[in-house]
N, C-alpha and C positions, 0 to 999 in steps of 0.2 A: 698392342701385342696380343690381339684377343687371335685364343689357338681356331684348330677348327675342329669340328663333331668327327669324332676317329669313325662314326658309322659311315661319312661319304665315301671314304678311302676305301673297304673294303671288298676284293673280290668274291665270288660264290665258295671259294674255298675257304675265306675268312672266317665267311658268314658261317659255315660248317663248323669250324674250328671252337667260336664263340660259344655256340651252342652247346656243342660236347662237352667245353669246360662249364658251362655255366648248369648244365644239367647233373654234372659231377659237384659241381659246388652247392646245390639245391639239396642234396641227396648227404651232403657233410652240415649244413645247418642244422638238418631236419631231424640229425639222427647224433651228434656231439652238440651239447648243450649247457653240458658242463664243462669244466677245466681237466676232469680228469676223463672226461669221454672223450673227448682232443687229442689229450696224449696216448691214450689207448688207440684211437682210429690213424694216429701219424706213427707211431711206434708198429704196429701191423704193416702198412705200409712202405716205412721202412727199412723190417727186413724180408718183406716181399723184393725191397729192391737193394738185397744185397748189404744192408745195415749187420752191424754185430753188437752187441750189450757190452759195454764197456768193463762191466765186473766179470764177465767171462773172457776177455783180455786180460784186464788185471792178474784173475786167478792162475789162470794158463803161464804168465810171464810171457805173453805172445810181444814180439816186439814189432813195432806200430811202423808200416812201410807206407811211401807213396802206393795211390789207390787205393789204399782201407776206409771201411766207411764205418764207422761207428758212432753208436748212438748211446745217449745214457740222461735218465731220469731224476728228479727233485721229488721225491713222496707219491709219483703219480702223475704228479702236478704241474711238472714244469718239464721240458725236453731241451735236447740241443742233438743234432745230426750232426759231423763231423766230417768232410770228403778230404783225406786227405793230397796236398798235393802234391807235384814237384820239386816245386821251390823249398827251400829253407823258411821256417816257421819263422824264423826273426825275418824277414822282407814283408810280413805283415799275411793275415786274414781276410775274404771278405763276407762279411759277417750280415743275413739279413735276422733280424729282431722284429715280432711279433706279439703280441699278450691272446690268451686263449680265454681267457674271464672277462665277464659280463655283466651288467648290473643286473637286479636281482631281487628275489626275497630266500633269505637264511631262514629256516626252522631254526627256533631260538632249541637250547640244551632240554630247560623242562617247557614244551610247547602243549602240553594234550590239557584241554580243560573244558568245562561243558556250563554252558548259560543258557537257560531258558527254553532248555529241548533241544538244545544245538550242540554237536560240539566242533569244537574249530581250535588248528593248530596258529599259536603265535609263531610270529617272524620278526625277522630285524634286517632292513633293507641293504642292501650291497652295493656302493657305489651311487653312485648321484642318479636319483629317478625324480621325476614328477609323480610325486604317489597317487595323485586321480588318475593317472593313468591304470593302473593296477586294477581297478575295480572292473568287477562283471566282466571282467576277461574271462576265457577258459583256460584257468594253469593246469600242469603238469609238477608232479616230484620227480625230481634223478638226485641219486646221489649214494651215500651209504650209508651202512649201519654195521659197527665194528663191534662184538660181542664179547663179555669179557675175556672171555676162551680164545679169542684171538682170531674165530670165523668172522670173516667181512658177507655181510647180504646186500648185494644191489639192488636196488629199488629205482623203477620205472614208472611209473603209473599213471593214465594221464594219455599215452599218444598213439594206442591202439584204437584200431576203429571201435570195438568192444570194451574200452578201459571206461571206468568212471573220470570225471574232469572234477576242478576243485574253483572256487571261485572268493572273492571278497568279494561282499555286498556291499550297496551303495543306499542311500537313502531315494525314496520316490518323490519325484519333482511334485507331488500333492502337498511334499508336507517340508520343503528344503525353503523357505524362502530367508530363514535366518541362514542357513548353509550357502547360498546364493550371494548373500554377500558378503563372502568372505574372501581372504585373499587365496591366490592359489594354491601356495603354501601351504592354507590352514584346510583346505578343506577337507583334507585327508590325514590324520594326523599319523606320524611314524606307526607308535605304538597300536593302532586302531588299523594297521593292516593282516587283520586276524586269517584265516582263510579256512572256510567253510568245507567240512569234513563229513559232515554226518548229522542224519536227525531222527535214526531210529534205535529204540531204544531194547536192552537187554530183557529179554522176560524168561526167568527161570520156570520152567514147568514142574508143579505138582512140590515146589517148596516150600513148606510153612512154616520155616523159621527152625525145623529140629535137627536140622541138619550144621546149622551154621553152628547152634547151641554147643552142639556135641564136643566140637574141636572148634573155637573161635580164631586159633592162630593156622589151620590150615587154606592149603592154595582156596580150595571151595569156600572155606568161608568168607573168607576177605571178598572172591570174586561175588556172591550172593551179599556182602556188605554194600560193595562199590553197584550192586546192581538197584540196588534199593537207592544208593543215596545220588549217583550220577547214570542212571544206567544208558543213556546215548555214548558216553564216554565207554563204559564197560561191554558195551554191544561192539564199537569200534576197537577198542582192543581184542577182543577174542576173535576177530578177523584179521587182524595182525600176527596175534601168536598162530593162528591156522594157516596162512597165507608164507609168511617170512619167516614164521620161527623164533620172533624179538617181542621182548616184553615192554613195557614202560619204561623201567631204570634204563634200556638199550639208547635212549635218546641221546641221555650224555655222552656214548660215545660214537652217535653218528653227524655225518653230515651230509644235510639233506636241502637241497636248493628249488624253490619254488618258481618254473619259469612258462614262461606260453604256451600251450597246447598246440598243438598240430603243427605240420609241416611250412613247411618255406614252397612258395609259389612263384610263377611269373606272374609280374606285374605291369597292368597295358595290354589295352588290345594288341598293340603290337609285338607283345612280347619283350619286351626289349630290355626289363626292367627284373629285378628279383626282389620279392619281400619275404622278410622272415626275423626273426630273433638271433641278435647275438653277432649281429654284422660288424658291429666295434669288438673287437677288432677281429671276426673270424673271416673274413673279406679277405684280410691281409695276409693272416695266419695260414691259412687253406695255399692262396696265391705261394706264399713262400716257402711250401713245406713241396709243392710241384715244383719248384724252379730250383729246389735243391736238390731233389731225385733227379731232373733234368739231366745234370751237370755228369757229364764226366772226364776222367782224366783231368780235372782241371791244373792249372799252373800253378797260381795262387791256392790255399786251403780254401773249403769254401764252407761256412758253416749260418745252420739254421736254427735260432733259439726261440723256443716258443714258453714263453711264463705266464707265470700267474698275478695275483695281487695288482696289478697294474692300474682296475680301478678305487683304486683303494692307496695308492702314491707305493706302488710296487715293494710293498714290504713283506717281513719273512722270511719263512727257506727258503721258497718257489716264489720268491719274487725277481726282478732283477737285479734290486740291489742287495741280493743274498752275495754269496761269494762262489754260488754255484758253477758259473760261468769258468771264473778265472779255476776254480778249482777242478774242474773237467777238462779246463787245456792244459794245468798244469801236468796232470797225468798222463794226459796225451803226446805232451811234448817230453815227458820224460822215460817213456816207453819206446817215439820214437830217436831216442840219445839225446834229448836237445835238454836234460834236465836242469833244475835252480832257478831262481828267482829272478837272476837280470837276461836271460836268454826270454824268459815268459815276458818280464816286462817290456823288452824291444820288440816282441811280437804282436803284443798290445797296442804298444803305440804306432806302431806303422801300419798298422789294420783299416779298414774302411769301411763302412757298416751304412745301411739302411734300417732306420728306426720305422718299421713296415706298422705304420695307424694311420685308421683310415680321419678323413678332413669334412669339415662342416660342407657337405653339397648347397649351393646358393638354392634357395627357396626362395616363388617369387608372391608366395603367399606372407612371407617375411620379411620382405627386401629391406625392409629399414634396417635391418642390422648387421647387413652385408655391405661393404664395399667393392662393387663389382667389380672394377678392374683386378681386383685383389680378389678372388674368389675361386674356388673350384665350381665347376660346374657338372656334372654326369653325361655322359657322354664324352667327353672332351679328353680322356686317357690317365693316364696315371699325374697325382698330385704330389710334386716338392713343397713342402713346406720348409724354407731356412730356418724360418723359426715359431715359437708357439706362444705359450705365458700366457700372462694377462698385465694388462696394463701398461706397463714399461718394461714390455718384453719378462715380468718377472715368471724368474721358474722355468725358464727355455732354456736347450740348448740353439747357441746360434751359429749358424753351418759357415765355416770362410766362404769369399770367395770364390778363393782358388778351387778347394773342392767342387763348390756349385760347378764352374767350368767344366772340369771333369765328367759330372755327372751328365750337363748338357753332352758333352762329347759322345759320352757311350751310348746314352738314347739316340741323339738324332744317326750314329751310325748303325745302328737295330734299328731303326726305322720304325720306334716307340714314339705314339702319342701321347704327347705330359704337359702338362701344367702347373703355374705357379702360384701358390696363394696364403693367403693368410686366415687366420682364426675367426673373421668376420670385423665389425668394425671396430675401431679401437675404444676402448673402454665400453665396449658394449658387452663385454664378458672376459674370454679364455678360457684355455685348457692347458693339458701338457702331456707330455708321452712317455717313454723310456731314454728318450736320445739322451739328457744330459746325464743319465748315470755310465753308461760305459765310456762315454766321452771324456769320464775324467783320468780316465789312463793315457790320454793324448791322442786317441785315432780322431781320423773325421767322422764324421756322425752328422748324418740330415736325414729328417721325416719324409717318407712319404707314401703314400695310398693311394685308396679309393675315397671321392666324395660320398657321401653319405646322407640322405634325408630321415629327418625324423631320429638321430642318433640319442641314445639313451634310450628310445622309447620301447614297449613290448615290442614293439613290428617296424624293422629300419627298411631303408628302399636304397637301391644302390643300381648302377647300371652292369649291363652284359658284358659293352665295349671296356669298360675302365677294369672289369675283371680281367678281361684278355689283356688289357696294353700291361696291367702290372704283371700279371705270369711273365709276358715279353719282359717286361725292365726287369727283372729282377732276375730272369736267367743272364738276361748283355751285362748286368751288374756282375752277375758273382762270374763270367766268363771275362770281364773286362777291367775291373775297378782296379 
């Protein structure tokens, strides 16, 4: 049952089509890189298209009609769009799910400290990476810094053609042969992913110490103390406090994520390919935040949630298995008369969702750990996964059937190219998604995506074609399911 390459199929309108998405989807990589840059570039979006904040419902006592589209947020962190429909909320939802977070390097709380003429921010990594990977890369900071006066400073830095870039060093193959053989694991060790900030150092003019004397507990002294006794540290901070406005203590309450420098490209002479950071899952996420704008007038509710935590086993507020979800329908449904706990629960269970993560792309530089019949491939359209885990299926949801059926139906009548696969070969690893958490309210629930090369890594590669077949499946989804 090998599918075939969705690129033979396409006419010159296709090929148009592809492009335009794919050049919008290059332009969402390059510039959302965080979780809460996601929800801020879909939240704009939309109510460019007609979306309304959900707490300005609430406030108003507005009561919630077919056609309303609202939208409401977890800390920034997490979304869900809401269309709503025709039908009666108990005849069920159909629900695409997405995660907007990426593996990573965290700025630890107290990160600033300075060795040997250097100074360099600690981190603590996010989500399952190869940490050789990490080094001599060119990173970027996004993220923020929350002051105790309650002003937030965004911080970008890093992806201007004019920005400074930040990096981890590596050791020189002159002097690694003990590093050389080590396992891959070790060669980089968690803690030892420091990232290189700075190496010029503070020099106070024309101070000779009578000034510190005078007042030892004033700002100046302390700053001509710390200059004398760290001063690469003290030179980096007073470009912080001139630049941002945040002192040192401001660490503890920011959050600041250390990810790849520069934009998201085509990849292949032909074009035909995109590389960039952060494709797990913003492939999917991007794909299904269009297919829900798409939508109108639908029959069924049609709803897009995009979270957080996910690689990190979806925990917290803005994770999925918060109560976010159910508590934003609850409101929803009881604004538009449908309120209480067993009208929400029958609309739960009769719902029908795509767990939108993208799938291990077959590498044939890897083949051993692939079972190709059982593989996704790029190029070849959108990926079902029944199921995921590891090992004896642990940790998956596993899709009926009946459902599967279903889902065949609606693609081959969209005239959607898909595919069927699994995690690679068996016991040769796993993963897993979000599917088995909303699943346990009763609705159907099956994974599906984009293939993926290189997934975890700083730079993933994904194809043009399998961006286009999923926007297709996942608008015949929420118009069908």
């Amino acid at each position: 049952m090998e599918r075939e390459n969705a690129w033979k199929s396409y006419s010159e309108q296709d090929l148009a089509a592809v492009e335009t998405l794919a050049q919008g989807y290059i332009d969402f990589l390059s510039t959302c890189k965080t979780e809460r840059e996601c929800a801020r570039f879909a939240i704009d979006l939309a109510e460019e298209n007609g979306y309304v904040d959900l707490k300005q419902v609430i406030e108003e006592k507005r009561p919630i009609r077919p056609g309303d589209r609202i939208w409401a947020h977890a800390q920034g962190k997490a979304l869900m769009l809401v269309d709503v429909g025709a039908d009666p909320f108990e005849s069920g939802l159909n629900i695409l799910g997405a995660h907007i977070d990426s593996p990573r390097l965290d700025v630890k709380q107290n990160p600033l400290f300075e060795s040997n003429g250097f100074a360099l921010i600690d981190t603590h990594y996010y989500g399952g990476i190869k940490n050789y990977q990490w080094v001599t890369v060119p990173l970027a900071i996004h993220g923020v810094v929350v002051k105790k006066d309650g002003s937030a400073v965004d911080v970008v830095v890093g992806e201007a053609a004019d920005d400074p870039v930040f990096c981890v060093t590596d050791l020189l193959i002159h002097l690694a042969s003990k590093q050389m053989g080590k396992k891959a694991n070790e060669v980089v060790e968690g803690e030892d992913l420091d990232i290189l900030v700075g190496n010029r150092p503070l020099v106070i003019e024309g101070d000779d110490g009578a000034s510190a004397a005078a007042d030892k507990g004033s700002p100046e002294a302390k700053r001509a103390k710390l200059a004398e006794k760290e001063p690469v540290k003290a030179y980096l901070l007073d470009l912080l406090a001139e630049k941002y406005g945040i002192e040192e203590e401001d660490f503890l309450s920011a959050e600041l994520e250390v990810v790849p420098a520069g934009a998201a490209r085509d990849c292949g002479f032909d074009r035909s390919m995109v590389i960039g950071y952060g494709q797990d899952d913003r492939v999917c996420a991007y794909t299904s935040l269009l297919a829900q704008l798409a939508i109108e007038e639908p029959a069924k509710t049609s709803v897009c949630i995009l979270v957080d935590k996910e690689e990190i086993g979806s925990v917290g507020a803005t994770g999925m298995a918060s109560q976010f979800f159910e508590n934003t329908m609850a409101e929803i449904m009881a604004l538009a008369g449908s309120p209480g706990d067993i009208p929400l629960r029958r609309a739960l269970a009769s719902s029908s969702m795509l767990s939108s993560d993208v799938s291990a792309g077959f590498d044939p530089a890897y083949a051993s750990v692939f079972e190709a019949k059982n593989s996704a491939f790029l190029g070849r359209g959108l990926v079902f996964n029944k199921y995921t885990g590891s090992r004896g299926k642990s940790g998956s949801n596993d899709a009926s059937a009946e459902y599967m059926a279903r889902i065949r139906a609606i693609m081959d009548e969209a005239d959607v190219a898909f595919q069927t696969a699994e995690l690679g070969r068996v016991d040769a690893g796993g993963g897993g998604t979000i599917a088995y958490i909303p699943a346990k309210y009763g609705m159907d629930v099956i994974d599906s995506g984009v293939a993926v090369l290189s997934m975890h890594s700083p730079w993933e590669v994904s194809s043009k074609a399998d961006l286009y077949e999923a926007y297709k499946g996942y608008k015949a989804f929420l118009r069908g399911a």
